[in-house]
Structure formats: structure tokens, C-alpha cells
N, C-alpha and C positions, 0 to 999 in steps of 0.2 A: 178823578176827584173833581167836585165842582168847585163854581166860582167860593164856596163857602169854605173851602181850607184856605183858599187864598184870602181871606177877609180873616180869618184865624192868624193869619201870620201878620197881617196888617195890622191887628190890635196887640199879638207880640211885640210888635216892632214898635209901638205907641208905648206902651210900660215901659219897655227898655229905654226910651228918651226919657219918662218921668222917674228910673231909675238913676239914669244917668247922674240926669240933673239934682238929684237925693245923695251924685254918690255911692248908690248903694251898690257897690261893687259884686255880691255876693248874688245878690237877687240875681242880678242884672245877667250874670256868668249863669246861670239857672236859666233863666228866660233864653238867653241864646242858643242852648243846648237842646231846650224845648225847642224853639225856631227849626237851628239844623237837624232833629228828627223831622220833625212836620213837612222840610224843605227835602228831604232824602223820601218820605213817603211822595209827594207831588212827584218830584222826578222820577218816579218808576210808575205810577198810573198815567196811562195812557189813555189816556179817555180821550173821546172827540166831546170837540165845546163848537156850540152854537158860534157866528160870528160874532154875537149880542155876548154872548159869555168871553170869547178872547179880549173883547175887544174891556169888558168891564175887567178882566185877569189883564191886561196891561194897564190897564190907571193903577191898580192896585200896584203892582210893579215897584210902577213911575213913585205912588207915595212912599211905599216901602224905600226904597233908593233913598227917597229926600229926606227919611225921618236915619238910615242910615249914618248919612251925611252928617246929616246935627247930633247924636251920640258922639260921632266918633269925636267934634270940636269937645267932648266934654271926657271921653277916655285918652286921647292923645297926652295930654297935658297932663295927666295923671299918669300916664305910664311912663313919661317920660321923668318926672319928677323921682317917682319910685326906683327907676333905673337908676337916678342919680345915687339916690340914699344907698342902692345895694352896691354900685359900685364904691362906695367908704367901708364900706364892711370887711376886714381882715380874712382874710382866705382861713378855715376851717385846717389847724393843723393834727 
């Protein structure tokens, strides 16, 4: 695949922050799922890429990572909160 799935999964990884950031938990679990197909097609095409093409498929990467990074400041804290509340929850008898 070309540098253009790789640019697909960079603007997934763009909503999922402006999800994040919304909250929108739902969306957001959606979009990831989309991501990890798109990420499981790339890893099985084998295609050779120009230097000019790795070298654009690693900034993309590099962005991808950093926008990873800042989601996660905005799911951590929320899942950690939710863990609180289910752990008050009476065990199912």
C-alpha cells in the first residue's frame, strides 16, 4: 500500500483526539477499530516504497504516535474514574 493508507490512518488518529476531547467514547471505540483494520491491512502488504515514500510513512508515524500520546491524556482519566465507580458496584448475586 502507499504513502495514502498511511495518511488514512493519520486523519483517523486526528478524530480520535477531537473525539477524545468531545468525550465521545463511542465514536472514538469505532474509529480505533477502523484504525486497527487499516493497521492489520498495511502490515501484510508488502510493497516496496521509494526512499521519498518511507521516509514521508515515517513522519506520518512520528505524527500518528504524538496525536496517540494526547488521546490517551484524555482516555486515561476517564477510565480510570469509571473503574472507580464499577468497582462500588455490588457483585451480581
Amino acid at each position: 500500500m502507499s504513502v495514502a493508507g498511511y495518511t488514512t490512518l493519520l486523519e483517523l488518529s486526528r478524530q480520535m483526539l477531537e473525539q477524545a476531547k468531545q468525550q465521545a467514547w463511542e465514536p472514538l471505540a469505532m474509529a480505533q477499530e477502523q484504525r486497527a483494520t487499516l493497521i492489520a491491512r498495511l502490515s501484510l502488504a508488502n510493497q516496496a516504497m521509494t526512499p521519498a515514500e518511507q521516509a514521508s510513512v515515517a513522519q506520518i508515524i512520528r505524527e500518528i504516535q504524538g496525536l496517540d500520546r494526547e488521546v490517551m491524556e484524555y482516555v486515561t482519566p476517564w477510565r480510570e474514574d469509571v473503574a472507580k465507580l464499577l468497582s462500588r458496584l455490588a457483585p451480581l448475586s
